[in-house]
N, C-alpha and C positions, 0 to 999 in steps of 0.2 A: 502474523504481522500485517499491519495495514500495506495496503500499494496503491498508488493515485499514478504510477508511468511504468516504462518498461524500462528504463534507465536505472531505476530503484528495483527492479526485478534482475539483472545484470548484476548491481552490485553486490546483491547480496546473494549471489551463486559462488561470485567471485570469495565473497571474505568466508561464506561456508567451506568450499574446498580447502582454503587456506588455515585458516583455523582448524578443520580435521587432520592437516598434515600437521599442524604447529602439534596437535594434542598429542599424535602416534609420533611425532620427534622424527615426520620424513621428510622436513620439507623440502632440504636442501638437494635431496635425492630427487621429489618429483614435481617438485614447483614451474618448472622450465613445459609440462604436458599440459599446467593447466588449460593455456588458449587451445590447443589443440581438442581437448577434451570437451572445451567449451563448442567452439569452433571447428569440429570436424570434416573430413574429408568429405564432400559432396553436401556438404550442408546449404542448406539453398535461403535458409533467411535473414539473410546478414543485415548488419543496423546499416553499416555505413558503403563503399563501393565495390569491395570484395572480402571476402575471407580473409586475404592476407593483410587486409587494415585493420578489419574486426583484430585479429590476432595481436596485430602490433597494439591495439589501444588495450586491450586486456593487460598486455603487457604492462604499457605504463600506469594503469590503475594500480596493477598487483605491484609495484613499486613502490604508491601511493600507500597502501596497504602496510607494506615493508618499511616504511616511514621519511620515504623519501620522496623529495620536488623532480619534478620531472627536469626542471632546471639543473639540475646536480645532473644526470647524465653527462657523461664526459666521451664515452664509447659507445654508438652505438649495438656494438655487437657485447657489449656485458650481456653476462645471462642472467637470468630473474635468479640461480643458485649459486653466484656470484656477489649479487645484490644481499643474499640472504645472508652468506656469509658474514658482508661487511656491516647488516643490521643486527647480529648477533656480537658480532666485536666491536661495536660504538660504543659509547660509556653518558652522548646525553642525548636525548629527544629534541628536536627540532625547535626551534623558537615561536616560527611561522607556519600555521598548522592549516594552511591551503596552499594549493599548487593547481597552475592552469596546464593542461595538457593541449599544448599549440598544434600537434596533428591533429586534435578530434576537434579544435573549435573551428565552425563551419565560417567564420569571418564573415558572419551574418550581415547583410546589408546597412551602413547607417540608419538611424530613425529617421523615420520620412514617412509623408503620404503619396499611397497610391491609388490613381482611377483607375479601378475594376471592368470591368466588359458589361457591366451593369447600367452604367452611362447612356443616355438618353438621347444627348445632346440634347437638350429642351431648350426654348425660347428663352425662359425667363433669365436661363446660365445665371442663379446666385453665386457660384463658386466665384466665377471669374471675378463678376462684380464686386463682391467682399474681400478681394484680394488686393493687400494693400501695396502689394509690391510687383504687380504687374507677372506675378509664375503661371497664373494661367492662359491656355491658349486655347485654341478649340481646330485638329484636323481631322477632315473625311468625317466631322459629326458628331469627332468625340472628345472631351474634355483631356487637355494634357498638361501634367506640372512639370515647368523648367527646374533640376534640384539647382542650376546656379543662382535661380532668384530666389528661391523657397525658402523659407526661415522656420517651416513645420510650426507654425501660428495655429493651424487646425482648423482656419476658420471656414476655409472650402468645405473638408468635412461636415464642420455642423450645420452648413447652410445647403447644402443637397440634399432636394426634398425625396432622393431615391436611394439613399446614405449609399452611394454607388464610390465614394472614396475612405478608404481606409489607412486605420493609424498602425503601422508595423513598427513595431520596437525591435530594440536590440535586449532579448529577456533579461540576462546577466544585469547589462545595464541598466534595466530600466528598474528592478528590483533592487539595486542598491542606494540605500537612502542619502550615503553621505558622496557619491562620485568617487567611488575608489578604483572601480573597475573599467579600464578604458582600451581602447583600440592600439595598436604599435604602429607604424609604418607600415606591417604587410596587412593591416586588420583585423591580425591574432588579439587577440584579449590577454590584459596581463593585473595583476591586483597589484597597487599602489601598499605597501604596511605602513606609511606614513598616517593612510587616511582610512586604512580599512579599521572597521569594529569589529570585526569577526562575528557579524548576525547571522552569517550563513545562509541570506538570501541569497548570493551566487548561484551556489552549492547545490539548492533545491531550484531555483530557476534556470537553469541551462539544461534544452531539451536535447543538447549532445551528452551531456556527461562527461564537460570538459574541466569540469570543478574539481578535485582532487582534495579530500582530505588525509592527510598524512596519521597513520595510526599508531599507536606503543605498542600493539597486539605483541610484538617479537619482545619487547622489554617484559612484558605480561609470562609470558610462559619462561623467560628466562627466572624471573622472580620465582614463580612456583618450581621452578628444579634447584631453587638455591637452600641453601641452609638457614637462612630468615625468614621472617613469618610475611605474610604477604594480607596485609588488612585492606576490603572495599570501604570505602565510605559513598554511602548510595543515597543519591538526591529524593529529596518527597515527589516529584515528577514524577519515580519508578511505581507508583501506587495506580496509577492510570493506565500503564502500561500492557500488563498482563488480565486479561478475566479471570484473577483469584486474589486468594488475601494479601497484604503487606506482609504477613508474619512467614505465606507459603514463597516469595518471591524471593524474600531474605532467608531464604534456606537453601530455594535453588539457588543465588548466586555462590551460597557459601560450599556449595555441591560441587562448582565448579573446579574448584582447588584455594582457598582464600583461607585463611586459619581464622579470621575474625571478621563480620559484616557489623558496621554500626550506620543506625540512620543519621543522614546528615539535620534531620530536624532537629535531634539532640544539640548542634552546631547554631540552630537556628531558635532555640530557644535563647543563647545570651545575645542574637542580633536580635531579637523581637524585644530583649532587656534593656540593651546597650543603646536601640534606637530611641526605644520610649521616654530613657532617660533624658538622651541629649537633645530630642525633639521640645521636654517639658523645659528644660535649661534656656537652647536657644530662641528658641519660638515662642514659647508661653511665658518666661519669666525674661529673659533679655529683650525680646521684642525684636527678633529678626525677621525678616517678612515673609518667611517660608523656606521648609526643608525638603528635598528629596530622599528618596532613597535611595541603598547604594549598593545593593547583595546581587545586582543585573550587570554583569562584566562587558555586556556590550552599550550601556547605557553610559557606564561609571567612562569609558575611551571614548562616546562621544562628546560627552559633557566637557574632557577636558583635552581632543583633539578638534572638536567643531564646533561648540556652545561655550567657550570658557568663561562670559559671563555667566552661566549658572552654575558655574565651577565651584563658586564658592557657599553656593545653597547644597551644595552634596553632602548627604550626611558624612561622618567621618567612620562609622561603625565599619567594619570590616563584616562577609559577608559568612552566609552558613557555612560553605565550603571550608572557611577559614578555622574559625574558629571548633567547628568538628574534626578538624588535621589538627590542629592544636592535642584535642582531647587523645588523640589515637596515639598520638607522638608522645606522648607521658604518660602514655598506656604499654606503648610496645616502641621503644626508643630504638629497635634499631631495623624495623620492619621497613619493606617495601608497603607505600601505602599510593590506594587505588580509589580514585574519584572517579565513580559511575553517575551521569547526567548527560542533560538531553544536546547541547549543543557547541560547537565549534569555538564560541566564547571563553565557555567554561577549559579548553582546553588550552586557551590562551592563557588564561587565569591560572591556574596549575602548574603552565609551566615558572612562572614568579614567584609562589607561594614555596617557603621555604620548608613546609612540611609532606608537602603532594610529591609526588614522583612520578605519575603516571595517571593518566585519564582513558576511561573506558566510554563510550557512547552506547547508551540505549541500543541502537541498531545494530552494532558489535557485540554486546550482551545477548541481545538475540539470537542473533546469528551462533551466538557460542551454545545457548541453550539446545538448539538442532543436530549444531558440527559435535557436539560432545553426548546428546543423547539425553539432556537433563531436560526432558518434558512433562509436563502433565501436573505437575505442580499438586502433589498429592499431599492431605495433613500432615503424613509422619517427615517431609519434610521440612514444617515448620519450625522456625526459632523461636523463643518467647521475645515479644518486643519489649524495650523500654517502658514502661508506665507511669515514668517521672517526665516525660516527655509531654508538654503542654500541647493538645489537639491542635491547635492554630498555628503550631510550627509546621504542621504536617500537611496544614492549606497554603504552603508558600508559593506552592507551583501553578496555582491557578488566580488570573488577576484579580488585582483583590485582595488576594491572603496577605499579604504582606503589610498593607496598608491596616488591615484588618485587625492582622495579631499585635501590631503596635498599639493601633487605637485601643485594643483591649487593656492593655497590659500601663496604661495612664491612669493617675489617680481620680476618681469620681470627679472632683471638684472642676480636672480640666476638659473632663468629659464634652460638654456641652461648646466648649472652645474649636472643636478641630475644627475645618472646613476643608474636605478633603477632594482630593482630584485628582484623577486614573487618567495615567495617558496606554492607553492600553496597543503596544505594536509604536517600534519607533517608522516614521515612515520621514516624508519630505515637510508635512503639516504639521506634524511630531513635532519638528526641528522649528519651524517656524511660532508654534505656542511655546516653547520653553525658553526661546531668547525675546517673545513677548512677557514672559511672565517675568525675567529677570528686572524686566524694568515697572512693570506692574501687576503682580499677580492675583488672580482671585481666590484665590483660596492658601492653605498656609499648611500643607500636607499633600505632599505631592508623591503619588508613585509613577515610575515609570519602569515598563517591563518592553524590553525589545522586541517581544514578539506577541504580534496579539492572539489574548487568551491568557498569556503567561508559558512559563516552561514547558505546558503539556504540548505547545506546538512547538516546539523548537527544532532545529534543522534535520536531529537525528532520534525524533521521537518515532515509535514504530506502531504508535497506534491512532484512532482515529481522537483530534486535538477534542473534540466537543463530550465525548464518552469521556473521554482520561478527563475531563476538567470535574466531569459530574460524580468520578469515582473518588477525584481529589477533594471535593469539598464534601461529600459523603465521609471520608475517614475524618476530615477536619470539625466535623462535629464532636 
């Protein structure tokens, strides 16, 4: 599996151990050693001020794991096999599938600029000069920002010919497109669900590892010890994922214990049907002035939490996931059914979907793959795939596809009609062209994918985004 931090090396020690106890049915016996195990007696390279913090934050990740907010804490002296207990006797999965852990978040400095030791003090002092609000000073030589006059304008910065001033963000914050995640009175960081999308920028931008996604792992292994069938429906993202076939990937997962794997592109052939239709209806024959798309669950919450003038340019089509939990549901009506995909979104989306139960993340599938021994991905355990399955369903996950297999799947005549437009990664600019285009747009096909690249980067993909896009559009032929 790819690693870009040490943070993403942490976590996935942690959901390894825990998932080998889930698999051997110990966890409740020895879950309480993990940190220790981790974090051992004389251990000398601790992330955060000693051993007994590292411990404590182990803790509260494996909690996170267990499927719980750190906010839910009510004792601190519950034990993580206390925790596990009460995560084996719940009956639903969480609504809000992030949690901040306010011990590890370092209450990073507000955004500001800072003069460096780099500083010259020079004659010409541009900074000061271009400072429209009097923040700069100059003592003993060196250049100094008042933060009571500073408004973080930047302009010191760009005009220092020795760029001796620098822009410090707050990561979490600066990474989230729509301002959901903000400071409290002590400076801890906390996520707004009013206004979060669930893109999972947080999640991969906090270099504490104060991000916390809440997992179903425990609902997971409860399913496979139950008396009902327990079906994956696996996102086309998973094609990128591993260096082997789609056909050898959908056998390991079904290796794991799942009685049935079906690809979610099967799901995504009647959104690739359903869009093309209603794209020709409203846009080409009624004369609307433009459709988006809508199978992006962090796109589909901003459009109608932040943009709700484009709200009504959304398509109405319902997305792969959907419509592939449909097919599984009047396949095996009384299954535990299991949606593997790349992001934190998608787990928001699942929990609403009347036929999902349960969401697995790419990096949790990994990690399962290790914790359980199902490595190596050899032919004989290939499944036969689908072959009613239209190639271009199977390029959803990389940007592009989507817009792609719509435009295919349109009659000749309106061929020449689309005039199509990628907003590829929703960011601040994102947000700023789609409430442009609400009032005038240039083109009249619009995709928009939260994450640039599309699915193969999303918060819990485990491989590298730029290979996974080339394997995705590789199977998409």
């Amino acid at each position: 599996m790819a690693v870009t931090n040490n943070t993403m090396i942490l976590r996935r020690e942690l959901l390894t151990r825990i998932i080998r106890l889930l698999h051997e049915n110990t966890l409740e016996e020895h879950i309480d050693r993990i940190p220790y195990q981790m974090r051992p007696k004389g251990y000398e390279e601790v992330s955060r001020c000693c051993i007994y913090k590292d411990r404590a934050m182990l803790k509260y990740r494996a909690m996170g794991v267990l499927g719980f907010g750190i906010d839910e804490e009510e004792d601190e002296m519950t034990s993580l096999a206390e925790y596990t207990r009460m995560a084996f006797a719940r009956e639903q999965v969480s609504e809000n599938p992030l949690s901040v852990m306010t011990d590890a978040c370092s209450a990073c400095v507000k955004v500001n600029y800072v003069v460096t030791n780099m500083c010259r003090g020079c004659v010409a002092r541009p900074c000061e000069v271009n400072c429209n609000k009097d923040a700069i000073g100059f003592v003993n030589g060196q250049a100094h920002i008042d933060p009571a006059k500073c408004v973080n304008c930047g302009l010191c910065m760009k005009n220092c010919p020795f760029h001796a001033i620098v822009y410090i963000p707050v990561p979490c914050e600066e990474s989230c497109p729509v301002g959901a995640i903000s400071k409290d009175e002590q400076g801890k960081e906390h996520i707004d669900p009013e206004k979060c999308i669930y893109c999972g920028r947080c999640l991969s931008a906090c270099p504490f590892g104060a991000v916390v996604e809440k997992s179903h792992l425990v609902e997971l292994f409860k399913a496979f010890r139950s008396d009902k069938p327990t079906v994956a429906l696996v996102a086309p993202a998973v094609a990128g994922q591993f260096r082997t076939s789609l056909a050898n990937i959908m056998g390991a997962v079904r290796k794991l214990g799942f009685d049935d794997v079906i690809e979610v592109a099967k799901g995504a052939d009647v959104t690739t049907t359903n869009e093309a239709a209603e794209f020709a209806e409203k846009v080409l024959e009624e004369g609307q002035a433009f459709m988006t798309t809508s199978c992006c669950p962090s796109y589909y919450m901003l459009a109608h939490k932040h943009v709700p003038e484009v709200a009504p340019f959304v398509s109405h089509t319902r997305s792969p996931m959907y419509y592939a939990a449909e097919i599984a549901r009047k396949r095996y009506p009384d299954a535990t059914i299991v949606f593997v995909g790349p992001c934190v979104a998608k787990r928001k989306e699942a929990y609403y979907d009347p036929n999902v139960d349960l969401m697995l993340s790419f990096e949790e599938l990994g990690t399962m793959f290790v914790a359980m021994g199902v490595e190596g991905f050899t032919d004989d355990m290939a499944v036969e795939l689908d072959d009613k399955i239209m190639p271009s369903s199977r390029g959803y996950a990389a940007s592009e596809g989507v817009m792609s297999a719509v435009a295919g799947q349109l009659p000749a005549e309106y061929k020449d009609r689309i005039r199509p437009i990628v907003i590829n990664g929703i960011d601040k600019q994102a947000i700023r062209d789609l409430k442009s285009y609400a009032r005038s747009c240039p083109g009249n096909m619009v995709e928009v994918m939260a994450c640039e690249g599309g699915c193969v980067n999303g918060c819990n993909v485990i491989a590298n985004p730029k290979v996974a896009a080339r394997q995705v559009k590789e199977l998409a032929k």
